[in-house]
N, C-alpha and C positions, 0 to 999 in steps of 0.2 A: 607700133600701135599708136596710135591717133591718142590724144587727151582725151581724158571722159570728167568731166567738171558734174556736181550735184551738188544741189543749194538746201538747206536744210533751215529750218529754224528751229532752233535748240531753245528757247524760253521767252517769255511774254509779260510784261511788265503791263499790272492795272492800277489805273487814279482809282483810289477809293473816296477822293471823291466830286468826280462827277457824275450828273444825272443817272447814270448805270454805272452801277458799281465796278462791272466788270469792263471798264471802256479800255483797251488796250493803248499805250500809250508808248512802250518803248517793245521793237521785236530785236532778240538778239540772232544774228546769223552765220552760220558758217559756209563760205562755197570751199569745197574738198577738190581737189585733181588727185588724176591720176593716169599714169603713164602704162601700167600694168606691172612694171617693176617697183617706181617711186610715187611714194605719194607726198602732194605739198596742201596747205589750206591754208585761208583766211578767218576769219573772227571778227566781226564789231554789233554794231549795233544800230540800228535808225529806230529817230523818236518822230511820233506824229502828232498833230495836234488831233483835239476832241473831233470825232463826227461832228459832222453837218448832216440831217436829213435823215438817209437810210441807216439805218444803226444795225445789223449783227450781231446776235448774242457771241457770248463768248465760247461757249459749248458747240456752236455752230459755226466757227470760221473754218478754213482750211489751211492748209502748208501753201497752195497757189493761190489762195487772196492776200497771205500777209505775203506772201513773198510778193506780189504784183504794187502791192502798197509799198513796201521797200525801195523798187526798183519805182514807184513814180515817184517818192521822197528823196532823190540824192542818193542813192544807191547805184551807180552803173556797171550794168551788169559786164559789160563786155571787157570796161577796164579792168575788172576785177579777175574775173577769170584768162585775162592776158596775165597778170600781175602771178595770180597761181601757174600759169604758163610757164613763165621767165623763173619762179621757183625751181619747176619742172625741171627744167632745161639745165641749171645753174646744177643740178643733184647727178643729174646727166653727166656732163660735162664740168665740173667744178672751175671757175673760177682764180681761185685761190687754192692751194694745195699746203701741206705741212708735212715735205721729206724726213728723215730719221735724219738724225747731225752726221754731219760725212766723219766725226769722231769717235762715233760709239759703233765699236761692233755687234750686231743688230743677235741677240741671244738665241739660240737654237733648240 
């Protein structure tokens, strides 16, 4: 099964105080993978400065405007969901492994 990556924003950070109260200033995000067996994610956050111009109440943004805001503030999307990729893959496949000590016989 092919990767299936979803980008979510989990919480929204407002200046109380510029001109609107509610001026969204930091979005926290998480992009998820998953394999259909294993699942891996990211977490951070992008801050923007104040609008210019068009302003958005807060009650009326959506999940794909702040996500689109995200990904034109430093966010890149593709590196990211490689990054959960390479998680993917590493849970797959491990890496690094931890045998039992060739000393202990292993309890029954």
């Amino acid at each position: 099964m092919a990767n299936v990556y979803t980008w979510t924003i989990t919480a929204m950070d407002c200046s109380t105080t510029e001109t609107n109260p509610d001026t969204v200033i930091t979005a926290h995000w998480t992009c998820a993978g998953t394999n259909g067996t294993y699942n891996a994610s990211v977490y951070s956050t992008c801050s923007f400065a104040p609008p210019e111009g068009t302003f958005t109440p807060y009650a009326d943004l959506t999940q794909e405007q702040v996500l689109g805001w995200c990904w034109a503030n430093g966010v890149d999307k593709d590196t990211t969901e490689a990054a959960v990729g390479n998680q993917l893959a590493n849970l797959v496949n491990p890496p690094v492994v931890t045998p039992p000590l060739p000393w202990v016989t292993p309890a029954v």
